[in-house]
N, C-alpha and C positions, 0 to 999 in steps of 0.2 A: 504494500500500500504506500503511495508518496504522499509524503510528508507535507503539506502546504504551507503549515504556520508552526513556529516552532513550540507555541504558548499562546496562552487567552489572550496576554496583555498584545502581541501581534496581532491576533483579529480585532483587536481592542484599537489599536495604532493606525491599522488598517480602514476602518469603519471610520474615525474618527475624522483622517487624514481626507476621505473622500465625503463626509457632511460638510469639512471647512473648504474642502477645495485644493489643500495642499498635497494631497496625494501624486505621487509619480503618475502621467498618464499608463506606463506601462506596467505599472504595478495593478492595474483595471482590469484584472482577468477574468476567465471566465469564473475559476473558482473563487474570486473576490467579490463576485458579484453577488453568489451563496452566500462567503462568509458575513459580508453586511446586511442581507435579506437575515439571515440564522440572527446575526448580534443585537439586530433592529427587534424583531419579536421576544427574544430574550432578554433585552436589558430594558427596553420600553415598549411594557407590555400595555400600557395605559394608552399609547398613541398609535391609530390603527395604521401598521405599515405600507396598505393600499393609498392611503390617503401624505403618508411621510416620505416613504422613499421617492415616488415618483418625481416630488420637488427639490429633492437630495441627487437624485440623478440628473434631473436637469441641469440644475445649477452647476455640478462639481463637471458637468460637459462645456457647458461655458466658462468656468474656469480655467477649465484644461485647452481651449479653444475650440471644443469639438462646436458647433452648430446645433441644433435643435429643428430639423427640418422636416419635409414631408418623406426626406429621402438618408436623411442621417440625423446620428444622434438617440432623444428619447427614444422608444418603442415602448407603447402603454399595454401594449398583448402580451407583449415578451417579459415584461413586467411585472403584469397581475398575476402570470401563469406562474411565476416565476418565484413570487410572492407566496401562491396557495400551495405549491409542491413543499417549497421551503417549509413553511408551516405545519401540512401533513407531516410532512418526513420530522421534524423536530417535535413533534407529539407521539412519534413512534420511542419516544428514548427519553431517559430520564434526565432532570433537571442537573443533577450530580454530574454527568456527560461532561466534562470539558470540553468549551464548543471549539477550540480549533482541532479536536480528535472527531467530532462529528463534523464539522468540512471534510475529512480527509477520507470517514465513511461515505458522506453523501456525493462525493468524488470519486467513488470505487463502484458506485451504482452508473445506472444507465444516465442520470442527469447530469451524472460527469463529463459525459459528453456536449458540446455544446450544437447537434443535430440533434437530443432528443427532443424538443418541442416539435419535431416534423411527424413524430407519432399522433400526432394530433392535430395538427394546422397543414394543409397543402401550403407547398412554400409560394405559390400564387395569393394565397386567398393571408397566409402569416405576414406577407411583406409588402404587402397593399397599403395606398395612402391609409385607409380605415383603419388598418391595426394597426398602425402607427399612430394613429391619432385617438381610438377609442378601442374599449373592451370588444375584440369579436370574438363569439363562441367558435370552439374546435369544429373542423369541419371534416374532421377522420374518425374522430372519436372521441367520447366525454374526457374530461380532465378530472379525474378524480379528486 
């Protein structure tokens, strides 16, 4: 299993770095993108992550120079989905879990890959101006 974070305080670092904006853009990976969705429900469990992260990603894209377009940037599909697997999967495991030990399981599953949303989204129907701008339901299969 590879390692992602060496310790909490690094997804800690990490999460942090990307709310304020100072994070390396190349440190924005796919598996960062889990460990801040996992730290966001985990440490503020009071502020519902569909409604926080998305303007945490925005921002730390403009930060970083990324654009916010119809064509790059946010994606609110890739997001939400991305959000409620997070969430499943961190309901499956106990609170005691050190969560950079659960990145590193939730990264040895299939959503480690960054093609598994296409089990569920045609990538016509996932990369449409729509799912980039608003919630569209799976159109291969439910999201559990």
């Amino acid at each position: 299993m590879t390692k992602h974070f060496r310790n909490d305080d690094d997804v800690e670092r990490l999460a942090r770095g990307v709310i304020d904006g100072s994070c390396p853009k190349a440190q924005w990976t796919h598996a960062a993108h889990f460990a801040v969705a996992l730290w966001i429900l985990r440490h503020w469990p009071d502020r519902p992550a569909e409604a926080t992260l998305p303007d945490i990603i925005r921002a730390y894209n403009e930060a970083t120079g990324v654009r916010n377009t119809d064509t790059s940037g946010y994606h609110e599909t890739i997001t939400l989905a991305s959000i409620r697997t997070a969430r499943s999967f961190l309901g499956g495991y106990p609170p005691s879990l050190p969560l950079h030990e659960l990145v590193d399981v939730l990264m040895d599953t299939p959503l480690g890959g960054s093609g598994w949303i296409l089990a569920y989204w045609s990538r016509e129907r996932l990369f449409s101006v729509e799912a980039r701008r608003i919630w569209v339901e799976p159109d291969l299969q439910p999201l559990a």
